[in-house]
C-alpha positions as CSV (number, residue, x, y, z in Angstrom):
1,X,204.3,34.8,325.6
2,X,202.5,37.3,322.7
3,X,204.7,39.1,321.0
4,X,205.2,43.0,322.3
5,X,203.2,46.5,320.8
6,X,200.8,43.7,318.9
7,X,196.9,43.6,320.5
8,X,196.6,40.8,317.8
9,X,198.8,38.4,319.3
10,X,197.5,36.1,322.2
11,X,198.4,36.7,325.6
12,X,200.9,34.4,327.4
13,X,202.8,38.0,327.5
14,X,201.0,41.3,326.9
15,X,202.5,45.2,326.9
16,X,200.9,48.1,328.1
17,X,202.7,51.8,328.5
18,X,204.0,52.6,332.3
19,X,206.1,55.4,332.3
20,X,207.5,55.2,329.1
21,X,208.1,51.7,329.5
22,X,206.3,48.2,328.8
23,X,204.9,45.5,331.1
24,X,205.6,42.5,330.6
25,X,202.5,40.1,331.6
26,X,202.5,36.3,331.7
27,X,200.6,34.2,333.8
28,X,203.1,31.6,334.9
29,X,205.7,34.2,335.5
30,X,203.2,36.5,337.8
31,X,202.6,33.3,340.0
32,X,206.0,32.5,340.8
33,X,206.8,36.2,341.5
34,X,203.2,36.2,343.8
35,X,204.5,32.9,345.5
36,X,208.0,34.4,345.9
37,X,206.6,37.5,347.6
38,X,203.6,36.7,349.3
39,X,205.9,35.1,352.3
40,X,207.6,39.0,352.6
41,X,204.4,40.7,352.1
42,X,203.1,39.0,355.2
43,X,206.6,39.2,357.0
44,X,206.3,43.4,355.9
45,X,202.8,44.0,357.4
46,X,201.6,44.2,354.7
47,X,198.2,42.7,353.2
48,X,199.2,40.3,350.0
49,X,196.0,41.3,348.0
50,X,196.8,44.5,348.0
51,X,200.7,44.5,346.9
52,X,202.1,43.4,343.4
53,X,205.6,42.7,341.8
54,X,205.0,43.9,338.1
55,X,207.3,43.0,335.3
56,X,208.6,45.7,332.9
57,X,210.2,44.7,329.5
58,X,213.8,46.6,330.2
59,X,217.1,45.0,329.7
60,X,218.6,46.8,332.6
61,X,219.4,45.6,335.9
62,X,217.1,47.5,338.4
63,X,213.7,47.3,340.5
64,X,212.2,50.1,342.2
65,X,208.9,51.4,343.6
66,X,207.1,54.8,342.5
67,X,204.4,55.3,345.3
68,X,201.5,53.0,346.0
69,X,201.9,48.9,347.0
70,X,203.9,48.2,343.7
71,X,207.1,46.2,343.2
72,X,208.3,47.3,339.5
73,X,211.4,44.9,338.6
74,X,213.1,44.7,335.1
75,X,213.4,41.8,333.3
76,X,216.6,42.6,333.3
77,X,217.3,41.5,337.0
78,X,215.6,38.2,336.2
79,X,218.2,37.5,333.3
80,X,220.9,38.9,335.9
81,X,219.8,36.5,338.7
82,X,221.3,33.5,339.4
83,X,218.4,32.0,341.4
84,X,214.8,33.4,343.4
85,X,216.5,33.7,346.5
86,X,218.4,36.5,345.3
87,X,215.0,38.1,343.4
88,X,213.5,37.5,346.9
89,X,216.6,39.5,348.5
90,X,215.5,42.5,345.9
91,X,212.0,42.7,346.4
92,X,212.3,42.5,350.2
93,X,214.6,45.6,349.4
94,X,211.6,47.1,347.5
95,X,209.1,46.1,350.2
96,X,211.4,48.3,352.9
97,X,211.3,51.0,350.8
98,X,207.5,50.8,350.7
99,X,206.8,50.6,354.2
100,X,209.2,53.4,354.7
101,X,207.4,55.7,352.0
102,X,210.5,56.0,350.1
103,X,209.2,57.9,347.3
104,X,211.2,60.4,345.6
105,X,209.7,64.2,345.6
106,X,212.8,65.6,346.7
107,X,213.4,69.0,344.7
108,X,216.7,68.1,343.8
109,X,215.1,64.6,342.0
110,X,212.4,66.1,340.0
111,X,212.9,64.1,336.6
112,X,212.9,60.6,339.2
113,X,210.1,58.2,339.4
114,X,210.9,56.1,342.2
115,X,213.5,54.6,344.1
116,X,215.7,52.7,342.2
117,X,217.6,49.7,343.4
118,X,220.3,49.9,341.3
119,X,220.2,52.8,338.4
120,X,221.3,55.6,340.6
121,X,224.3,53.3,341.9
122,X,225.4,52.7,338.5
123,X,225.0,56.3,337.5
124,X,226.9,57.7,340.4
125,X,229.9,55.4,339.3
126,X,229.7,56.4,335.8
127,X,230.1,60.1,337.0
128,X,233.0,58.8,339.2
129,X,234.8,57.2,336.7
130,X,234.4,60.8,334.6
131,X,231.6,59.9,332.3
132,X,229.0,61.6,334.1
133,X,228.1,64.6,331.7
134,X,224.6,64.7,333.2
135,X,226.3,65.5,336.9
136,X,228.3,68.1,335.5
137,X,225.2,69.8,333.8
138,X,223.7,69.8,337.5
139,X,227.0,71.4,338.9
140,X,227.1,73.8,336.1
141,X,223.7,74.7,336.6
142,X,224.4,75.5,340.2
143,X,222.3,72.5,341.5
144,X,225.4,71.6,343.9
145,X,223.4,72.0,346.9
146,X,220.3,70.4,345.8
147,X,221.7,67.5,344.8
148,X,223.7,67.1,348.0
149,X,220.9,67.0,349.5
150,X,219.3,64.5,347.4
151,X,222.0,62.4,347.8
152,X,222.0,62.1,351.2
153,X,218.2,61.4,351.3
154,X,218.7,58.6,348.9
155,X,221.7,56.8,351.0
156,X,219.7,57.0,354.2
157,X,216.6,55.1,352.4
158,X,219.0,52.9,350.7
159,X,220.1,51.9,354.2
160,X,216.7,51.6,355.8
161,X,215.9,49.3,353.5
162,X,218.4,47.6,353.6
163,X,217.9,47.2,357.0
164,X,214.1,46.2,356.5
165,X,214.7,44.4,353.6
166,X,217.0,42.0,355.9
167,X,213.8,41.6,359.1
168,X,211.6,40.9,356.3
169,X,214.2,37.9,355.4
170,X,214.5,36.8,358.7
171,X,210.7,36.5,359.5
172,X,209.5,34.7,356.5
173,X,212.1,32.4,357.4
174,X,214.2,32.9,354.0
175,X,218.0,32.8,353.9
176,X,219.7,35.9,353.1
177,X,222.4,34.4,351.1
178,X,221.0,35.3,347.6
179,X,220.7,38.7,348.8
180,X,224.4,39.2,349.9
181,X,224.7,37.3,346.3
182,X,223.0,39.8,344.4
183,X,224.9,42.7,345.8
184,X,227.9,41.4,345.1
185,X,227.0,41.1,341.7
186,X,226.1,44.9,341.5
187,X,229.7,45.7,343.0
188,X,231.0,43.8,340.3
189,X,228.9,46.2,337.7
190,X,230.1,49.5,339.7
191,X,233.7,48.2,338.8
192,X,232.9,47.2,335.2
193,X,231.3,50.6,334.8
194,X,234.5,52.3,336.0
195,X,234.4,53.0,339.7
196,X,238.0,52.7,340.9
197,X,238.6,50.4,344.2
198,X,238.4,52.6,347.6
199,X,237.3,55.3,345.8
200,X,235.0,58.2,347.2
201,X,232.8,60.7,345.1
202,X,230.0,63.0,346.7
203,X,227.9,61.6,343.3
204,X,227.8,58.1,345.5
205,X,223.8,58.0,345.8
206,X,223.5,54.3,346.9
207,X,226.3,53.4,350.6
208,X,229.1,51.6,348.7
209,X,228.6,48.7,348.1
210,X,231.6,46.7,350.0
211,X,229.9,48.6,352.9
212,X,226.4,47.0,352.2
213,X,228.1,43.6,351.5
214,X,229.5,43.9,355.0
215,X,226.6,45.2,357.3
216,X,224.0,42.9,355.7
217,X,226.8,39.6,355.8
218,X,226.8,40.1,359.3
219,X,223.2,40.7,360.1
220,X,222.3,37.7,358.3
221,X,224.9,35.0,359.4
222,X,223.4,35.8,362.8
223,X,220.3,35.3,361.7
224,X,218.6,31.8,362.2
225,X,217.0,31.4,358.8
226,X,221.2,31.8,356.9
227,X,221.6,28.0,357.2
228,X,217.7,27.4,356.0
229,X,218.0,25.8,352.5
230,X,215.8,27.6,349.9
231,X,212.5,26.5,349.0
232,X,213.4,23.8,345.8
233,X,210.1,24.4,344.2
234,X,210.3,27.8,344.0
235,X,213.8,27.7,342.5
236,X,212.9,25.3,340.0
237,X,210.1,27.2,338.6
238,X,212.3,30.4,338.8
239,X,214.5,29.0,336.2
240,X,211.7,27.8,333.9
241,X,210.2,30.8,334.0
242,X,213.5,32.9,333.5
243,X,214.2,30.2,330.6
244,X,210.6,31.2,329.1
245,X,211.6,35.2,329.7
246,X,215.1,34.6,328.1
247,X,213.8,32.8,325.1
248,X,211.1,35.3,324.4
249,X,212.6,38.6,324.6
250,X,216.5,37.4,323.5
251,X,217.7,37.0,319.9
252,X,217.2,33.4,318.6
253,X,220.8,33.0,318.3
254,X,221.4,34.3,321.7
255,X,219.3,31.4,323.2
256,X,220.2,28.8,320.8
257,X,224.0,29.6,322.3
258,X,222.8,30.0,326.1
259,X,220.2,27.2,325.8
260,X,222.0,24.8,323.1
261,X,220.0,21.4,321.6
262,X,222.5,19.1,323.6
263,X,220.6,21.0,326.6
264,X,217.5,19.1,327.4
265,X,216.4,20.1,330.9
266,X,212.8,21.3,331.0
267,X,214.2,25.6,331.6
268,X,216.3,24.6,327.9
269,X,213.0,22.9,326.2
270,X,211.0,25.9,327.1
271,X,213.7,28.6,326.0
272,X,214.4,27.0,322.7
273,X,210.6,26.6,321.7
274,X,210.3,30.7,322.1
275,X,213.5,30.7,320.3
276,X,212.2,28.3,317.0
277,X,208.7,29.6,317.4
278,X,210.3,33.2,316.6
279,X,212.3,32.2,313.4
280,X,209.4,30.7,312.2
281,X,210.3,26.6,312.6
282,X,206.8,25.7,313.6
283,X,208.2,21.8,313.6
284,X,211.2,22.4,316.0
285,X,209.2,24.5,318.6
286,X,206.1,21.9,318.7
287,X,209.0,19.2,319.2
288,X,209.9,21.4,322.1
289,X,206.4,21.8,323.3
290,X,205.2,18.2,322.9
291,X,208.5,16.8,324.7
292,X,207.7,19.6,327.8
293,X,204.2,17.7,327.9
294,X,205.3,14.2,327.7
295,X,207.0,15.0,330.9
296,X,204.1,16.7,332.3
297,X,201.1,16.3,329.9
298,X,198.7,18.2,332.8
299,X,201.1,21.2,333.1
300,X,198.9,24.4,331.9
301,X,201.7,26.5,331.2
302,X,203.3,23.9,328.5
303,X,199.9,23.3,327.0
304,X,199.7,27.0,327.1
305,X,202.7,27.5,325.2
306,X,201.4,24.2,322.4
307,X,198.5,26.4,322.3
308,X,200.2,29.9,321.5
309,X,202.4,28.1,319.2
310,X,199.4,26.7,316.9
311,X,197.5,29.8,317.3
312,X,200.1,31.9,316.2
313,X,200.8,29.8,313.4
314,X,197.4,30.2,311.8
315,X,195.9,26.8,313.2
316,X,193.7,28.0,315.7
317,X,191.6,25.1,315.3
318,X,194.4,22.9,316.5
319,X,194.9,25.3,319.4
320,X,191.3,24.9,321.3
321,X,192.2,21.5,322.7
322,X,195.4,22.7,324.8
323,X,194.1,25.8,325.8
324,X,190.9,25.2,326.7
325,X,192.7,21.9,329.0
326,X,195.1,25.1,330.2
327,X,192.2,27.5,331.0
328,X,190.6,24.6,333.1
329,X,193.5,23.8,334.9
330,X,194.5,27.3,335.8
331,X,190.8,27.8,336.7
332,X,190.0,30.6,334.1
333,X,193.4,32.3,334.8
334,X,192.8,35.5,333.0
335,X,195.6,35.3,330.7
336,X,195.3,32.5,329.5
337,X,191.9,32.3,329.2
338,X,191.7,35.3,326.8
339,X,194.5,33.5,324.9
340,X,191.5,30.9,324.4
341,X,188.7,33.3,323.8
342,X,190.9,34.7,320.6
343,X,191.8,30.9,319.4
344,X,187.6,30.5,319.7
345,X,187.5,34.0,317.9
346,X,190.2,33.1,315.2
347,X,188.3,30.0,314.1
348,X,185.7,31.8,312.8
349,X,182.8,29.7,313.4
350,X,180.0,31.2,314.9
351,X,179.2,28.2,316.8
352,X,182.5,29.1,318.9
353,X,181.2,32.6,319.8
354,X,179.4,31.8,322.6
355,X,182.0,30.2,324.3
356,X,183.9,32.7,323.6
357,X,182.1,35.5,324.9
358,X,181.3,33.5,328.3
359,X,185.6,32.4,328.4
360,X,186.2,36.4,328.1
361,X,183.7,37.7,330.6
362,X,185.2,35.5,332.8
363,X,188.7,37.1,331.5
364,X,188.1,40.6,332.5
365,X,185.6,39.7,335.6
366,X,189.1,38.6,337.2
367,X,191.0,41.4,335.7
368,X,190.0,44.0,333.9
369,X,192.8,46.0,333.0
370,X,193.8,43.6,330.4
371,X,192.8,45.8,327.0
372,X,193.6,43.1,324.8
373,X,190.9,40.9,326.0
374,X,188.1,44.2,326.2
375,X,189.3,43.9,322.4
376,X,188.2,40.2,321.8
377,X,184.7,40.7,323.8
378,X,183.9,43.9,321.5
379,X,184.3,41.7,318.7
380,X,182.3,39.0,319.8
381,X,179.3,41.7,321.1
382,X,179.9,43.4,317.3
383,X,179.3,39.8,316.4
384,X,175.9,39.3,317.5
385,X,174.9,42.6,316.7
386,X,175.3,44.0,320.4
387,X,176.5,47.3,319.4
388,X,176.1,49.2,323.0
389,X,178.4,46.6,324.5
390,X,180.8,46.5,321.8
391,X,180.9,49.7,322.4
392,X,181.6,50.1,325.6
393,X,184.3,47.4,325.1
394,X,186.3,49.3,322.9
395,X,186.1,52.3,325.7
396,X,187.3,50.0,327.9
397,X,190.3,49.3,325.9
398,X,190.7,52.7,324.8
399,X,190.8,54.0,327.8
400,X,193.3,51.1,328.9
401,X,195.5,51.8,326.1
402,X,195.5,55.4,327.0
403,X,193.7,57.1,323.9
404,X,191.3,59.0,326.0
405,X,189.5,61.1,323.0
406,X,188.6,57.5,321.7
407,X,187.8,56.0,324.9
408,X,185.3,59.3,325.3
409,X,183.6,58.8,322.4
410,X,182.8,54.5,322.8
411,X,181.2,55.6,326.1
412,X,179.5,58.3,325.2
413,X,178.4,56.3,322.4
414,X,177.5,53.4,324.9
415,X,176.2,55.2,326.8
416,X,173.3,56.7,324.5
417,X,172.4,53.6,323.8
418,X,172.1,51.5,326.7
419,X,169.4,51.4,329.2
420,X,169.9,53.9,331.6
421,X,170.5,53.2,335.1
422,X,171.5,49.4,334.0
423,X,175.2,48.8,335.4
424,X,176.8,49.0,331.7
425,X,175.0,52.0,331.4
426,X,176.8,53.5,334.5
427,X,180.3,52.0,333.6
428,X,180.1,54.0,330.3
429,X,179.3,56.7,332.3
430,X,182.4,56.2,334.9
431,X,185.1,55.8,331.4
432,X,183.5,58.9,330.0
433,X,184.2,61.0,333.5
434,X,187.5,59.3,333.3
435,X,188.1,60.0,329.5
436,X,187.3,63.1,329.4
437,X,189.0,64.6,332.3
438,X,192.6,63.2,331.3
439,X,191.3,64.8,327.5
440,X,190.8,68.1,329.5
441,X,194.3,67.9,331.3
442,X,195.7,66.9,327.9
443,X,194.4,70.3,326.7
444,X,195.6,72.5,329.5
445,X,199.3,71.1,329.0
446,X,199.1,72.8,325.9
């Protein structure tokens, strides 16, 4: 995992802006939460290439969609959850709200961007326990009736969903027991949060919970798939991975208490190597790493995390070995392969360049909205004196990054200089249409 708002850290984790808010990326992490969904995608109608479950760096407890095929959940809800069944039980939730359009242009939800699973329901008990100073702006502001109607429109698509969310269960053949799990842990936050038992308030914008708890308990015990145990793989990688997330993003101390040393389960190894790497005890987080491996010496993601550990350390030398066995394994998995292209990079040897530049065209070939790895493949083109394509790298990351009037002027300046017609030529060309008409937007806000 890099470390957040630095391009110069590797990328088992990488942030760019949505919304106001950061994604978290990490290739182990995205293919658990791809092999979690793919079997409700399919049961949804949906096509699996096409839909995505994105992670965003927020310590809240909440997922929602906001338009397109896109699954937004907080990391927050991974820390929350006590196992992927109950994640599963959210994103089917998600998935109903998709195929039911669910996305909020209502005129009494203006400053919403989506449908949110659980932020609204938390809200609307804060008003109801009398701390809701936003409400009462809305009622003073004689927004009464808008919001009325707002509220109503939510609890209906809270309910379809709901109800979709539960078909979606049953046809993948997934128990809906983490599902009733998980919504009893959000009536357990409603109550914590101040909402008094049996109580009613027109600010309710999600059906009570007790009421959820109750329709979906007895939807699903009908349901063939209640009694189905979940899938063991799937659950033990869900708590590596939330492990890896934990130790990454928490305070040392945190894990150290959550994760002690008399803990030495694989989930524990992983959390406390984030947690030493991150105080800066280089000898304690490679123990961690090298014990991960001598369980499983061809896992990627533990050589992965040897590698990140060295290469963060200032021994990118050391680093090659794992990654480049990680970026092998994984078949050039984006990620991690532009975690290797900047170990080759970081070396500085020239003889490393080459393999560097052919590691991160295979990087962005795969997935090319990852701006940190545009970065690395401009430096290796500035390198070798390829100024046109180091150019239209850094537009590429620019425009990634969202800093249009630099993104503008790499392509233009790309574009001047490569051979017109050639494909560069007319991606330079595409960035500086793109570029300049969010610079042009930009203005007109003014």
């Amino acid at each position: 995992m890099t470390r957040l708002l630095a391009l110069a850290a590797a990328l088992a984790l990488t942030v760019q802006g949505a919304a106001a808010q950061s994604i978290l990326r990490d290739a182990e992490t995205e293919a658990l939460l791809h092999d979690m969904a793919v079997p409700l995608i399919t049961a949804a109608g949906l096509d699996p290439k096409n839909v995505s479950v994105v992670l965003i760096n927020d310590p809240s407890v909440n997922a929602f969609v906001a338009g397109g095929q896109v699954v937004y959940i907080h990391s927050g809800l991974i820390n929350e959850a006590t196992s992927a069944n109950e994640v599963q039980g959210v994103i089917a939730h998600e998935l109903g709200h998709i195929i039911g359009g669910h996305v909020i242009n209502d005129s009494g939800a203006k400053e919403a961007t989506g449908i949110s699973l659980v932020s609204l329901l938390l809200a609307a008990a804060a008003a109801a326990a009398g701390a809701g100073d936003a409400a009462m702006g809305v009622l003073a502001a004689g927004q009464q009736a808008a919001m009325g109607k707002y509220l109503s429109f939510s609890r209906s698509q809270e309910a379809t969903a709901d109800a979709a969310g539960a078909q979606y269960l049953s046809k993948a053949g997934i128990t809906g027991k983490g599902s009733i799990a998980f919504f009893k842990k959000l009536e357990n936050m409603e109550f914590r949060y101040g909402r008094k038992a049996g109580e009613e308030t027109f600010f309710r914008t999600h059906p009570v919970s007790s009421d959820r708890i109750a329709t979906l308990t007895d939807a699903y015990e009908k349901d063939p798939a209640w009694n189905l145990p979940p899938d063991r793989r799937i659950e033990e990688r869900f708590q590596r991975a939330k492990a890896k997330l934990f130790g990454y993003l928490a305070l040392p101390a945190d894990t150290l208490r959550v994760y002690p040393p008399t803990m030495s389960g694989t989930a524990a190894r992983y959390a406390r190597a984030y947690a030493f790497h991150k105080e800066g005890f280089f000898d304690k987080s490679m123990t961690e790493a090298d014990a991960l491996l001598a369980q499983a010496p061809n896992d990627p993601y533990f050589l992965e995390l040897k590698g990140q550990v060295l290469l963060e350390t200032g021994r990118p030398r050391e680093a090659l070995a794992p990654l480049r066995r990680a970026t092998e394994l994984t078949n050039y998995q984006p990620l991690i392969a532009t975690m290797f292209g900047h170990a080759l990079i970081a070396t500085e040897d020239k003889d490393n360049f080459a393999e560097a530049e052919r590691v991160l065209k295979a990087a962005v070939a795969r997935d090319r909205e990852n701006p940190f790895a545009w970065y690395q493949l401009g430096t290796v083109y500035a390198a070798k004196g390829d100024l046109p394509r180091a150019k239209l790298a850094s537009a590429e990351q620019q425009a990634l990054s969202g800093r249009m009037p630099q993104a503008l002027s790499s392509a233009e300046a790309a574009q001047a200089e490569l051979p017109r017609g050639t494909p560069d030529w007319l991606r330079a060309q595409d960035i500086a249409f793109q570029a300049r008409a969010a610079v042009e937007r930009g203005r007109k806000k003014r």
